[in-house]
C-alpha positions as CSV (number, residue, x, y, z in Angstrom):
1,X,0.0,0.0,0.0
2,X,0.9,3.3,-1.2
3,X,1.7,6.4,1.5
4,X,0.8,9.5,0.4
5,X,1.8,13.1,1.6
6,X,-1.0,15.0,1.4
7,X,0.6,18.5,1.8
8,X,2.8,17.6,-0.9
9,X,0.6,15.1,-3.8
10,X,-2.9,16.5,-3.0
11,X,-3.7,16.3,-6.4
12,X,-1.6,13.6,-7.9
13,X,-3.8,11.6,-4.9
14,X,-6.9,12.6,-6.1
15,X,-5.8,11.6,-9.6
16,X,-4.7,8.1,-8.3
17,X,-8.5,8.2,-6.9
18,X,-10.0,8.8,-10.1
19,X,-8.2,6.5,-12.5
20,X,-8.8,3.9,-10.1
21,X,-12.2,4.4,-10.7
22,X,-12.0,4.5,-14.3
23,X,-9.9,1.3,-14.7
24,X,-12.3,-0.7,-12.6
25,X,-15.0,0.2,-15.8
26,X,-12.6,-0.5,-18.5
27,X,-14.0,-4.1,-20.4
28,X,-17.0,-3.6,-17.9
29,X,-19.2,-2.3,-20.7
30,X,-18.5,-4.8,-23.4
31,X,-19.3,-7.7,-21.7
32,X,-22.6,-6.4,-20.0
33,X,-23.2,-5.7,-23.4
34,X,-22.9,-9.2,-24.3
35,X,-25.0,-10.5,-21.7
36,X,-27.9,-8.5,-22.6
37,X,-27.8,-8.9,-26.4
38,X,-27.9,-12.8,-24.9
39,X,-31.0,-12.3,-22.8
40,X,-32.6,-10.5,-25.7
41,X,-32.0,-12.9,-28.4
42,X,-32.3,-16.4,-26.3
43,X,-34.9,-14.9,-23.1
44,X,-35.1,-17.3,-20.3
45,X,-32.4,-19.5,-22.0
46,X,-30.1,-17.4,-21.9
47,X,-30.8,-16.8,-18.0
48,X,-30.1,-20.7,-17.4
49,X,-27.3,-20.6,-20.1
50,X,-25.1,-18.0,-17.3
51,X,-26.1,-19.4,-14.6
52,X,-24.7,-22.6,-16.1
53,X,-21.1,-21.1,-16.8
54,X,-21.1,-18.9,-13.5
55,X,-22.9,-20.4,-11.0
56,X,-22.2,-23.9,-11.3
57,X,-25.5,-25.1,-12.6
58,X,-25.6,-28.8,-13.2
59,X,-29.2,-28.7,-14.3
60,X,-31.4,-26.1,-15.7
61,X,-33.6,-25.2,-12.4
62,X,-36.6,-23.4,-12.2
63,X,-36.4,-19.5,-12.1
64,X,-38.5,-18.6,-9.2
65,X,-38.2,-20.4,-6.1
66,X,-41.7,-22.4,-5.1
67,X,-42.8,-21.5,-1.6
68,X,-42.5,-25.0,-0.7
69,X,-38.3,-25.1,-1.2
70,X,-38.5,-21.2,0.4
71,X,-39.5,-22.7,3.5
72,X,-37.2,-25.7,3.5
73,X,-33.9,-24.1,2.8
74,X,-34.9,-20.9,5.8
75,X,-35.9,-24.0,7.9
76,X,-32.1,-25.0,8.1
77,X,-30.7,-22.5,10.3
78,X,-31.0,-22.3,14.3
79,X,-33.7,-20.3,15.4
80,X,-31.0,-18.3,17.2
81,X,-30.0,-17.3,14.1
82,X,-33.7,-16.3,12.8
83,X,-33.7,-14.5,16.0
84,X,-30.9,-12.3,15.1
85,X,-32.4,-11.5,11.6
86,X,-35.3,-10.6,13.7
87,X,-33.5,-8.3,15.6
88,X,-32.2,-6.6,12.4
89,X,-35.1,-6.3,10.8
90,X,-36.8,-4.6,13.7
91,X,-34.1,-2.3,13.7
92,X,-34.3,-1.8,10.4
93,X,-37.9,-1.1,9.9
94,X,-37.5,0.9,13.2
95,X,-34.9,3.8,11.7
96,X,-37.1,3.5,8.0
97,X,-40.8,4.1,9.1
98,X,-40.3,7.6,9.5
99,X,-39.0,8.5,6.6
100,X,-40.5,9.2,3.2
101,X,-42.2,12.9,2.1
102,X,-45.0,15.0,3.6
103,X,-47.5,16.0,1.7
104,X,-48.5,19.3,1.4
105,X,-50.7,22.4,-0.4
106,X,-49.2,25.3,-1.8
107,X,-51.7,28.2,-2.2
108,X,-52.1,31.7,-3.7
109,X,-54.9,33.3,-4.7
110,X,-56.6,31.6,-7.9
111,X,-53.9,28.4,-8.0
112,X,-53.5,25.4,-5.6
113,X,-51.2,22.7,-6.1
114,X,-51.4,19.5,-4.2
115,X,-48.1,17.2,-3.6
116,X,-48.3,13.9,-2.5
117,X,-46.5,10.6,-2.3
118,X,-47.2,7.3,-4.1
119,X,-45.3,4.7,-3.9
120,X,-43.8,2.7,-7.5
121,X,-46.1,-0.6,-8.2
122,X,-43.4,-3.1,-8.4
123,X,-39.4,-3.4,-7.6
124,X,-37.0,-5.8,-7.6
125,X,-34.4,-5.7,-5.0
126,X,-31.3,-7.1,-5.9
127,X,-29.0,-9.6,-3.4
128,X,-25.7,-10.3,-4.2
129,X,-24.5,-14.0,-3.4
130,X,-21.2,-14.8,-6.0
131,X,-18.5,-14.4,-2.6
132,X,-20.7,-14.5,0.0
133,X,-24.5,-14.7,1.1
134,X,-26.0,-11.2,2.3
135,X,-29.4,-11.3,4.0
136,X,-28.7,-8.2,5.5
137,X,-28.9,-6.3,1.9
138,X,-31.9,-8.2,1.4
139,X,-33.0,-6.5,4.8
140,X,-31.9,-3.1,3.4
141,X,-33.6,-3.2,0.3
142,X,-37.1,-4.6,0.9
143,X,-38.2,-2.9,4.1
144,X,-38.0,0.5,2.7
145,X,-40.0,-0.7,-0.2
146,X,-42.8,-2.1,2.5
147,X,-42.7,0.6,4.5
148,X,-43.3,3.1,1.1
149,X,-46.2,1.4,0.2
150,X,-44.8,-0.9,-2.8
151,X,-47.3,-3.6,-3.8
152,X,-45.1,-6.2,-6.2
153,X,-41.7,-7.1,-4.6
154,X,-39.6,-9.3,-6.0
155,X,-35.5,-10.4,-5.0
156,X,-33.0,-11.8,-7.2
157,X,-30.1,-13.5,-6.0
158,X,-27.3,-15.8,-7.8
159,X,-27.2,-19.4,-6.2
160,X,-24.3,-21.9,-6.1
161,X,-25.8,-24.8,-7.9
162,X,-29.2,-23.3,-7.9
163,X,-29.3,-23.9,-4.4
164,X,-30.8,-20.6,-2.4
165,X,-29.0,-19.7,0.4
166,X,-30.7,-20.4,4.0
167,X,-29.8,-17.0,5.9
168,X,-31.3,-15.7,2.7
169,X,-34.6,-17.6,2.6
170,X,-35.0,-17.3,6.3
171,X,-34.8,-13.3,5.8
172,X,-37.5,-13.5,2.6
173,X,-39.5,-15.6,4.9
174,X,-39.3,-12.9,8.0
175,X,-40.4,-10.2,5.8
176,X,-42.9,-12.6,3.7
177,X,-41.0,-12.1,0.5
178,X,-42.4,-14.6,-1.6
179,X,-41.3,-13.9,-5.2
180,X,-37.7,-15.0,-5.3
181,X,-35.2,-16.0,-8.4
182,X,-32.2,-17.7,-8.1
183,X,-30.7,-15.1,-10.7
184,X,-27.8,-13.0,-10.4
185,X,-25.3,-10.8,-11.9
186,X,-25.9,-8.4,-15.0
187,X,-28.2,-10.9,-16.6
188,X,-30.6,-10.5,-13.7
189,X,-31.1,-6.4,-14.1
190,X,-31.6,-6.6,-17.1
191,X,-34.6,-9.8,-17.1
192,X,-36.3,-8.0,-14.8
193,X,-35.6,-4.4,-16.7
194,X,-37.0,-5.9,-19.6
195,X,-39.4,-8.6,-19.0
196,X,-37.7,-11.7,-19.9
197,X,-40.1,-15.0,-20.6
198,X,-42.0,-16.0,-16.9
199,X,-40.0,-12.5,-15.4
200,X,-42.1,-9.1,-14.7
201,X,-40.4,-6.0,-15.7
202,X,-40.2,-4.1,-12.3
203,X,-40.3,0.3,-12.2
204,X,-37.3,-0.1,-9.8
205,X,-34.1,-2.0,-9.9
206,X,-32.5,-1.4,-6.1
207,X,-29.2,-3.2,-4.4
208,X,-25.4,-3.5,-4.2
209,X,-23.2,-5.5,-6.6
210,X,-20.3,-6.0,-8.4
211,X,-19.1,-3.3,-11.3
212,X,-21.1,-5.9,-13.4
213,X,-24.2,-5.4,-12.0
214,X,-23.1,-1.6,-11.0
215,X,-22.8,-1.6,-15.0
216,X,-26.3,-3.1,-15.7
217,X,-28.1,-0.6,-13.5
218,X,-26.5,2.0,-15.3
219,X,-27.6,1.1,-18.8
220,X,-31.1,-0.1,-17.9
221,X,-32.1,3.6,-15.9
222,X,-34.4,5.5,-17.8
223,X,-36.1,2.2,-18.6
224,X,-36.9,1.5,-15.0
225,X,-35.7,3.1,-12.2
226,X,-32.5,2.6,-10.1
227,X,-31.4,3.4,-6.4
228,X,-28.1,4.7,-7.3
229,X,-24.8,2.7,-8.7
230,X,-23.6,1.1,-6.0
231,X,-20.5,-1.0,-7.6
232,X,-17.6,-2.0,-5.5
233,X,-17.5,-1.2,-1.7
234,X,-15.1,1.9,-0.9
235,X,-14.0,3.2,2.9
236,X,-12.1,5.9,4.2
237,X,-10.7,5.8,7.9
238,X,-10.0,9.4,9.4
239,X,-8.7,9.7,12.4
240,X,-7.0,12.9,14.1
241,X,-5.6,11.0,16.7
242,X,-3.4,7.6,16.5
243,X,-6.4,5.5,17.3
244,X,-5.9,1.8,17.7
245,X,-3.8,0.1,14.5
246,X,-5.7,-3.2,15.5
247,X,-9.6,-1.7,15.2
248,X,-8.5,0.2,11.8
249,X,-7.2,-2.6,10.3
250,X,-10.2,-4.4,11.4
251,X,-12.4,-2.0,9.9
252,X,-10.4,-1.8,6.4
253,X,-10.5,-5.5,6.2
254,X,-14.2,-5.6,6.4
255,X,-15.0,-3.8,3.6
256,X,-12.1,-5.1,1.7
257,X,-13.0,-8.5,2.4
258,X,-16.3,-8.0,0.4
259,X,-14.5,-8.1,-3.0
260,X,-10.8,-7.8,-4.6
261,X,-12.6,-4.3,-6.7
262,X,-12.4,-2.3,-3.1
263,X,-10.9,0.7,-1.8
264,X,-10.4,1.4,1.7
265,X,-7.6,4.2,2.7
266,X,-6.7,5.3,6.2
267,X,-6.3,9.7,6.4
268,X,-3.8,10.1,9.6
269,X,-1.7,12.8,11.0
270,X,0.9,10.9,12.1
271,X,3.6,8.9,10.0
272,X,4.6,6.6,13.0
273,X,0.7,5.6,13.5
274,X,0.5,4.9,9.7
275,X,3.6,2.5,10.5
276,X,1.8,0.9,12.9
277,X,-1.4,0.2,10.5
278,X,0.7,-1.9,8.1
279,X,2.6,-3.3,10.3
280,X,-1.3,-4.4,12.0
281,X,-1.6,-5.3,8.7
282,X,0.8,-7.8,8.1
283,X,0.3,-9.6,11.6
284,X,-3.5,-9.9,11.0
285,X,-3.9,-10.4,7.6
286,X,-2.1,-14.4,8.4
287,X,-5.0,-15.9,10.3
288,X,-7.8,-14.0,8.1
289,X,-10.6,-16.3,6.3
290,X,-10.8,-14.0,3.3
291,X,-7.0,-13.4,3.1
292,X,-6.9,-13.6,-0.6
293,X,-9.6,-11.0,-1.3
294,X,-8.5,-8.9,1.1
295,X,-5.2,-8.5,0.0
296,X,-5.9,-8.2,-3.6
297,X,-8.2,-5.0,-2.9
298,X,-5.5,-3.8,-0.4
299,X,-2.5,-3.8,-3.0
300,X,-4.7,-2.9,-6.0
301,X,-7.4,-0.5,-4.5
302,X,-5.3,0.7,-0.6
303,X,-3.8,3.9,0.1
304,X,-2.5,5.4,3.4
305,X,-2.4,9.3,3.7
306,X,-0.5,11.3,5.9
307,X,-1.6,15.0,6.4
308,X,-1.2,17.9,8.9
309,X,-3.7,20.6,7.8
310,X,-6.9,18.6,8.6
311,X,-8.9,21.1,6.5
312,X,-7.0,19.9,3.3
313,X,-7.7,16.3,4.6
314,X,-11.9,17.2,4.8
315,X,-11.3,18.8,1.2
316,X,-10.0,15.4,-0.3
317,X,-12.3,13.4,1.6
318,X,-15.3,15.8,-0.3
319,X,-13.7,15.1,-3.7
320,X,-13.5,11.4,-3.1
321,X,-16.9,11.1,-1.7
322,X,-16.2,7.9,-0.3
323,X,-19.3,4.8,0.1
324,X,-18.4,4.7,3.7
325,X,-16.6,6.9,6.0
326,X,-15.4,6.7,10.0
327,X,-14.5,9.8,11.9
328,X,-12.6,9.2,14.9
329,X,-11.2,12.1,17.1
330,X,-12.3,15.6,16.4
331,X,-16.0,14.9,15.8
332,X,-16.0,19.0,15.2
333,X,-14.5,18.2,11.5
334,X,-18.0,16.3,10.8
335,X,-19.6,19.9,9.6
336,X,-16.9,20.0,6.9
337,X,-17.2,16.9,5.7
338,X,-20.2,16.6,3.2
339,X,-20.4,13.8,0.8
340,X,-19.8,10.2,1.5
341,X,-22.5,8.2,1.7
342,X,-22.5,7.5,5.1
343,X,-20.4,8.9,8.2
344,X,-19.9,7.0,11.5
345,X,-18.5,8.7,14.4
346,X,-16.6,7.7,17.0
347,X,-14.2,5.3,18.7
348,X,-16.9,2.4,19.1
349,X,-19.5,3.7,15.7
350,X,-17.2,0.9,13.5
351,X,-19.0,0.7,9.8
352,X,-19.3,-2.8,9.9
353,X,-22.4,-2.5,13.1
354,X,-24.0,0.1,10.4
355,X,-23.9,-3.1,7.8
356,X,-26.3,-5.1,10.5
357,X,-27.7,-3.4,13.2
358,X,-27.9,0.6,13.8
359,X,-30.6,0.5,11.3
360,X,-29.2,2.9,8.6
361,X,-29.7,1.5,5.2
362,X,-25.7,0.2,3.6
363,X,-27.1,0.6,0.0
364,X,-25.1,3.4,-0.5
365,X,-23.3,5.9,-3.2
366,X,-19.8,4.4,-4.5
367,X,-17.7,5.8,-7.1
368,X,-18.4,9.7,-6.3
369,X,-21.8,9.4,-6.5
370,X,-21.9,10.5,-3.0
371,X,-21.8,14.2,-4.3
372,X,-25.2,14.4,-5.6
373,X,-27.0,11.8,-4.5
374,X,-27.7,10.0,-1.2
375,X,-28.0,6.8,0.4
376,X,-31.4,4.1,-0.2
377,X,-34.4,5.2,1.6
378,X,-38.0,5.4,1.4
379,X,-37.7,8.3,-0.4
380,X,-36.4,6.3,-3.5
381,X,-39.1,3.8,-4.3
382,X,-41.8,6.6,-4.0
383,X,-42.5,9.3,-6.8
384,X,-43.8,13.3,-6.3
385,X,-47.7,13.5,-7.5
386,X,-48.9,17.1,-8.5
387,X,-52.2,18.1,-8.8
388,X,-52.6,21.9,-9.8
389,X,-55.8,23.8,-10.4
390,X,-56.7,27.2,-11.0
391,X,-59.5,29.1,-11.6
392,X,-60.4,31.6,-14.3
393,X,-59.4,34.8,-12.1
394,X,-55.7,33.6,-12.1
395,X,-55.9,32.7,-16.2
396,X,-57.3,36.5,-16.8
397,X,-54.4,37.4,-15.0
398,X,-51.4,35.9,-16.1
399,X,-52.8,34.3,-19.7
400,X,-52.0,37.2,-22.1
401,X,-48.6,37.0,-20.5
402,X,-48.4,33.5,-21.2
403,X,-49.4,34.1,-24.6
404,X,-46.6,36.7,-25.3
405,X,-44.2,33.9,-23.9
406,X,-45.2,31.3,-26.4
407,X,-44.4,33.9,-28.8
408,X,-41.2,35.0,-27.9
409,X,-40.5,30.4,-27.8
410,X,-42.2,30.5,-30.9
411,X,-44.6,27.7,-29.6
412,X,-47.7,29.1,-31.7
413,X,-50.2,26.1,-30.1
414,X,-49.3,26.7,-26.7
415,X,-50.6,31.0,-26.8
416,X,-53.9,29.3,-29.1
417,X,-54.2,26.6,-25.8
418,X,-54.2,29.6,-23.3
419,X,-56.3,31.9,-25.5
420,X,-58.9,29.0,-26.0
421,X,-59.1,28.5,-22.1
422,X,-59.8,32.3,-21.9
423,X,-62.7,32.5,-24.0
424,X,-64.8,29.6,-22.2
C-alpha cells in the first residue's frame, strides 16, 4: 500500500482516486453488453445458459423459487440465528418508518397545487451472493419498499448450484418475500428491466453489486428506475488522533473483504501511526478467512495518507466522496465533511455495526456518486404526485402574459391553448 503526503501530492492523490475508478469500468461495458444482447435474443435461456457457466448449474432449475423449497432451505438455520435476523429487521424497519415525504398544499390566490406521495407498483431488489451470502442487503432493500407502500416485490439473487442460500430464505420468509429468483449478476437487471419469458419487468431496480451489475443498473435507468450505482465497496478511515492500529485494520478489512474491486484508505496525521497500521496489517492479515480478497483490494485498490492541515484532509475526503466513511477524534471536523455516503463517528461507531444493526440503510453511493445523491431510503421507491388547479381569475391574469411567452419560444399552439381557455 501506497503512503501518500497529502501537503505535498494533493492532487496527484486525487488523480490516483480517479483513474482507479476509471480502470475498474474498463471491459465492464463490453461484456454487460454481451450478456444482454444474450437475454434478448435467447430470453429465459439465456438466464439458465449463465447461470450454467457462473454459478455452477448442473441442471437447468426453475427461475422462481416455489414456496415450498423457500420454507425448506430458511428451515435449516438455528432459530438463534432467525432471531438475530429478527433483531435486524426490527431495527431496520424501526430507523425506516419515519422517513418518506410529507404531503403538502401550496396556495395563492386563484392556484392550488397538491403534492403527494405514491409509492412505485413493483421493484426488484437485488441480493448479491457470488462471494458470500447477504441477507442483510436483502433487509436493506425490501423494508424500505414495504414501508413506502410498494405492492409487487420481488428479489433476485445468484445461487451456487441453484441452491438458495438459508440466511437468505430465512430473511424472505421474516419479511414474507415470496417472489424470489435464483438469478444473479448483470443478466438478472436486465430480465427483470426488460421482462424476460416468466420474469415481470419491475419500475425499480435497487441493491449493491459487483461493477457488473453496478454496469447493468446503469444502462437499464431510464427504462426502469435505479437506487443509485452502487459498484464496489469503498471506505475511508480518518482519524486525528493515533487511534488503535488493530480496530482500523479491522475495519479496512471488512469492507475489503467483500471483493478484490475495493478501496479502503486510512487519512492520519501521524507517520509513525501509519507504521503501525501496516505493520497491523501484516500480523492480522495471516490468520484471516478472506486473506486472498482482502489482499488483492489492499494492494490494487489501498492507500495510506498522511496530512497535517486537517482542513485539506476534509477537502480530499469531499472530492473522493467515499461509500463509507469513519471519523474518529475531532467529531467537530464532521460539519466539513459533506459527501460520502455515510459517516460513522466515534471510537466504538465501526461501519461494519451500520452493515447489521444501527438501522441505517448500507445501500449506499460508490464511485463519487456521493456528491449528488444520497444513500437508499423510502424516499427512493416513491414518486412526487402534483395536482394543480386554478381558476379563471388567475388565467385572466397571467394568460395574455403566457401568450406573449409562447411567442417570444415560438410555440404558436401553446398562446392558441391559453387563449382557448380564456374565451370559455
Amino acid at each position: 500500500m501506497k503512503i501518500w503526503d497529502l501537503d505535498r501530492e494533493f492532487d496527484e492523490f486525487i488523480a490516483s482516486i480517479i483513474e482507479g475508478r476509471e480502470k475498474k469500468k474498463q471491459n465492464i461495458g463490453a461484456a454487460v453488453e454481451t450478456v444482454k444482447n444474450e437475454i434478448m435474443a435467447k430470453g429465459e435461456r439465456a438466464l439458465v445458459e449463465f447461470s450454467r457457466k457462473w454459478d455452477g448449474w448442473r441442471k437447468a432449475y426453475p427461475l422462481k423459487v416455489a414456496e415450498e423449497e423457500l420454507k425448506e432451505r430458511a428451515a435449516r438455520i438455528k432459530k438463534k440465528d432467525v432471531d438475530v435476523l429478527r433483531s435486524m429487521i426490527r431495527n431496520v424497519v424501526s430507523y425506516h418508518k419515519s422517513q418518506g415525504g410529507r404531503a403538502r398544499t401550496y396556495q395563492r390566490k386563484g392556484l392550488v397545487v397538491k403534492e403527494t406521495f405514491v409509492p412505485v407498483e413493483s421493484a426488484l431488489v437485488y441480493v448479491p451472493g457470488g462471494k458470500a451470502a447477504y441477507p442483510s442487503s436483502l433487509v436493506m432493500g425490501v423494508v424500505p419498499a414495504q414501508a413506502a407502500g410498494v405492492k409487487r416485490i420481488f428479489v433476485a439473487t445468484p445461487t451456487t448450484d441453484g441452491v438458495l442460500n438459508p440466511y437468505v430464505a430465512a430473511a424472505c420468509m421474516l419479511l414474507n418475500v415470496k417472489d424470489i429468483y435464483r438469478i444473479g449478476g448483470a443478466q438478472a437487471i436486465y430480465a427483470f428491466a426488460y421482462g424476460v419469458g416468466s420474469i415481470p419487468k419491475v419500475d425499480m431496480i435497487v441493491g449493491p453489486g459487483n461493477a457488473y451489475v453496478d454496469e447493468a443498473k446503469r444502462d437499464v435507468y431510464g427504462m426502469v428506475g435505479i437506487d443509485m450505482l452502487a459498484g464496489p465497496t469503498e471506505l475511508i478511515v480518518l482519524c486525528t488522533y493515533a487511534f488503535s492500529p488493530d480496530a482500523v485494520v479491522w475495519d479496512m478489512f471488512s469492507q475489503g473483504e467483500h471483493d478484490e474491486m475495493a478501496t479502503v484508505g486510512l487519512f492520519s496525521p501521524s507517520r509513525e501511526h501509519i507504521y503501525d497500521v501496516m505493520k497491523s496489517i501484516e500480523r492480522l492479515i495471516v490468520t484471516n478467512e478472506r486473506k486472498d480478497v482482502i489482499e488483492r483490494a489492499l494492494k490494487t485498490n489501498g492507500f495510506l495518507v498522511h496530512y497535517k492541515d486537517i482542513d485539506r484532509a476534509a477537502d480530499a475526503i469531499n472530492r473522493i466522496a467515499p461509500e463509507h466513511m469513519e471519523l474518529i477524534g475531532d467529531e467537530s471536523i464532521s460539519e466539513k465533511i459533506l459527501y460520502p455516503g455515510i459517516i460513522y463517528v466515534g471510537p466504538h461507531t465501526p461501519v461494519a455495526m451500520g452493515d447489521y444493526y444501527i438501522g441505517t440503510n448500507h445501500v449506499l453511493p460508490t464511485g463519487g456518486a456521493g456528491r449528488f445523491t444520497a444513500g437508499l431510503s423510502v424516499d427512493r421507491f416513491t414518486k412526487r404526485k402534483v395536482l394543480v388547479t386554478i381558476d379563471k381569475q388567475f388565467l385572466n391574469k397571467y394568460g395574455d402574459k403566457a401568450v406573449k411567452l409562447a411567442r417570444i419560444e415560438g410555440l404558436f399552439a401553446h398562446g392558441e391553448s391559453i387563449k382557448a381557455r380564456k374565451g370559455l
